[in-house]
C-alpha positions as CSV (number, residue, x, y, z in Angstrom):
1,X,199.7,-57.4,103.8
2,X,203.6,-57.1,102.7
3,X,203.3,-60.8,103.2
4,X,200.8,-61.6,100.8
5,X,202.2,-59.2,97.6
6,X,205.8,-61.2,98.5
7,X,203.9,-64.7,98.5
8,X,201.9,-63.9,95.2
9,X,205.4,-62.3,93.5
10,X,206.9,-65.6,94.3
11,X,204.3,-67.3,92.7
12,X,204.1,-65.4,90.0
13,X,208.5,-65.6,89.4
14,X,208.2,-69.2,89.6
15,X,205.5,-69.8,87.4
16,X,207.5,-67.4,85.0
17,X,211.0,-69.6,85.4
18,X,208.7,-72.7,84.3
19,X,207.6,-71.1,81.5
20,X,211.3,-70.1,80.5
21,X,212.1,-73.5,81.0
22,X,209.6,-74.8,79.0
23,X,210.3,-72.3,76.3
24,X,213.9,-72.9,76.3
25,X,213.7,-77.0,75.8
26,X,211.5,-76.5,73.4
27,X,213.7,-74.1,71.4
28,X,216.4,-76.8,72.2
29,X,214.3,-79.4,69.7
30,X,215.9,-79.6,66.0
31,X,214.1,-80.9,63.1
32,X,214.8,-84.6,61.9
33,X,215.2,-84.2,58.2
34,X,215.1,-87.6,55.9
35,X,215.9,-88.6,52.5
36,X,214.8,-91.9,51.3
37,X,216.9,-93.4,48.6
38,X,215.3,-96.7,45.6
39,X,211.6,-94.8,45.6
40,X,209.4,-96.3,43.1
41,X,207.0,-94.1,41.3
42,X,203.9,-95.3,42.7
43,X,203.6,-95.6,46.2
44,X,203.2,-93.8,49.7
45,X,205.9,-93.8,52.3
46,X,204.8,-94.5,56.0
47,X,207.6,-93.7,58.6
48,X,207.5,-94.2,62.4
49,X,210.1,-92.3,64.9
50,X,210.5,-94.5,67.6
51,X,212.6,-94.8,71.2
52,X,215.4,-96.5,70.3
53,X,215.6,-97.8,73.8
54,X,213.3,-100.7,73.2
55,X,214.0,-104.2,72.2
56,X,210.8,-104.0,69.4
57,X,209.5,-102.0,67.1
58,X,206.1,-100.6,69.1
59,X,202.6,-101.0,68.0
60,X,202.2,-96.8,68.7
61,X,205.3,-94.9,66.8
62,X,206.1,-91.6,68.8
63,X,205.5,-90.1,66.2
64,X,204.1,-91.2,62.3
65,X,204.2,-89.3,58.9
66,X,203.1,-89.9,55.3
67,X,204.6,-88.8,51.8
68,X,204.4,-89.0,48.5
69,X,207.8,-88.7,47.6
70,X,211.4,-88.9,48.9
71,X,211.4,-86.4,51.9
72,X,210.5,-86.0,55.4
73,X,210.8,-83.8,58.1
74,X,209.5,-84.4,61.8
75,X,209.7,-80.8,63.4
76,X,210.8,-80.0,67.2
77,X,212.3,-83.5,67.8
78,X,213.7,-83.3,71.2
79,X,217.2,-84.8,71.6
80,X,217.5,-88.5,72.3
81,X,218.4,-91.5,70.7
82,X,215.7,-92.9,68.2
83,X,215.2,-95.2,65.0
84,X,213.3,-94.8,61.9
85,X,211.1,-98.0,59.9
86,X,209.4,-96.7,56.8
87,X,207.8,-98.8,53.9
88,X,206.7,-97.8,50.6
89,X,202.8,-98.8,50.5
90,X,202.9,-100.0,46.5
91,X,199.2,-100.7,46.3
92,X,197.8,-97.9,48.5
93,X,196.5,-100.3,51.4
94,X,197.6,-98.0,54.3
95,X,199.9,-100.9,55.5
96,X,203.2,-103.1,54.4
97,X,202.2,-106.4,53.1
98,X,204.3,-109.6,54.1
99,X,204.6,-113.1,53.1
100,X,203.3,-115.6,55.0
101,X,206.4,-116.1,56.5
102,X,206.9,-112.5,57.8
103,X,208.9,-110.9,54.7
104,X,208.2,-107.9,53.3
105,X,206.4,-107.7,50.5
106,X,207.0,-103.8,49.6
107,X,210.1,-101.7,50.0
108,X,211.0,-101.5,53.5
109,X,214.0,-99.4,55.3
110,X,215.7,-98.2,58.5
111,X,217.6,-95.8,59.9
112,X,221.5,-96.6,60.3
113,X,220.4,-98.8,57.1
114,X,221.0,-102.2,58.8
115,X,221.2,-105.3,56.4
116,X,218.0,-107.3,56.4
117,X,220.4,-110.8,56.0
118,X,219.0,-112.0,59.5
119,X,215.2,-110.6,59.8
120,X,213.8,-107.4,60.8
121,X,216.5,-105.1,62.5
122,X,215.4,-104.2,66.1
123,X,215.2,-100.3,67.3
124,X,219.0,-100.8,68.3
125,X,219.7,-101.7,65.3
126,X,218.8,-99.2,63.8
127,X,219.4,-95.7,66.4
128,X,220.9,-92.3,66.1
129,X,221.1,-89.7,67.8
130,X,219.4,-86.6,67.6
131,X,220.8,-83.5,69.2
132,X,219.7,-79.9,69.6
133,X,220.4,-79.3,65.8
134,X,218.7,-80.6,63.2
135,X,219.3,-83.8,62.1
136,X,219.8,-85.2,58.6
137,X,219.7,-89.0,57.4
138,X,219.5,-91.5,54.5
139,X,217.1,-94.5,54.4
140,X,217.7,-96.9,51.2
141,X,214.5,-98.8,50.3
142,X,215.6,-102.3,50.3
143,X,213.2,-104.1,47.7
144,X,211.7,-107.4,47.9
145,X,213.0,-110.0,45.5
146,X,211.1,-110.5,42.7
147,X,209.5,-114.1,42.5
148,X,210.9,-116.2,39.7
């Protein structure tokens, strides 16, 4: 019987230590606090949070948010290396509009602010890293050039 009530204490410490684990990684998760720079007054951001391991910008962000002006905050990032891409949706169609060639039709921007000379910039491009603090970046809206 002294065998059983040692087995099940085990059991229940370990269980414990998981959760304290748990707990504690999740308390080591800052916020990742934005400020997008060359809004125009009509218009909704869309940003994605993405790996910025990857060669290309995935079809499914890690995580997605919407605004309607020049803030954002993604709460309990964990710490890693990621990259931002946001748009400003200028006629409220829920997605950026490009060219036929692929350009950007709407205010686009990126983390690290890459120059948009040579195309889109990849996630590499565009990384930072994110430790167990919270985080704090600028994104400037790079707009399309008007059509003459």
């Amino acid at each position: 019987m002294p065998q059983r009530i040692l087995q099940t204490v085990k059991k229940t410490g370990y269980k414990a230590g998981l959760l304290l684990l748990l707990v504690g990684s999740y308390a080591q998760a800052g916020d990742i606090l934005v400020t997008v720079d060359g809004i125009h007054a009509v218009g909704t951001l869309h940003a994605a949070l993405v790996s910025a391991e990857q060669q290309r910008w995935p079809e499914q962000p890690l995580r997605q948010l919407r605004s309607e002006h020049g803030q954002l905050r993604w709460p309990d990032v964990p710490p890693g290396r990621y990259a931002i891409e946001l748009f400003q949706d200028s006629n409220g169609n829920g997605q950026l509009d490009q060219s036929r060639r692929g350009i950007p039709l709407e205010p686009v921007g990126f983390s690290a602010n890459p120059p948009l000379l040579n195309g889109k910039p990849t996630p590499r491009d565009s990384l930072f890293e994110h430790g167990t603090a919270n985080s704090q970046l600028h994104i400037r809206l790079q707009h399309p050039k008007a059509k003459k």
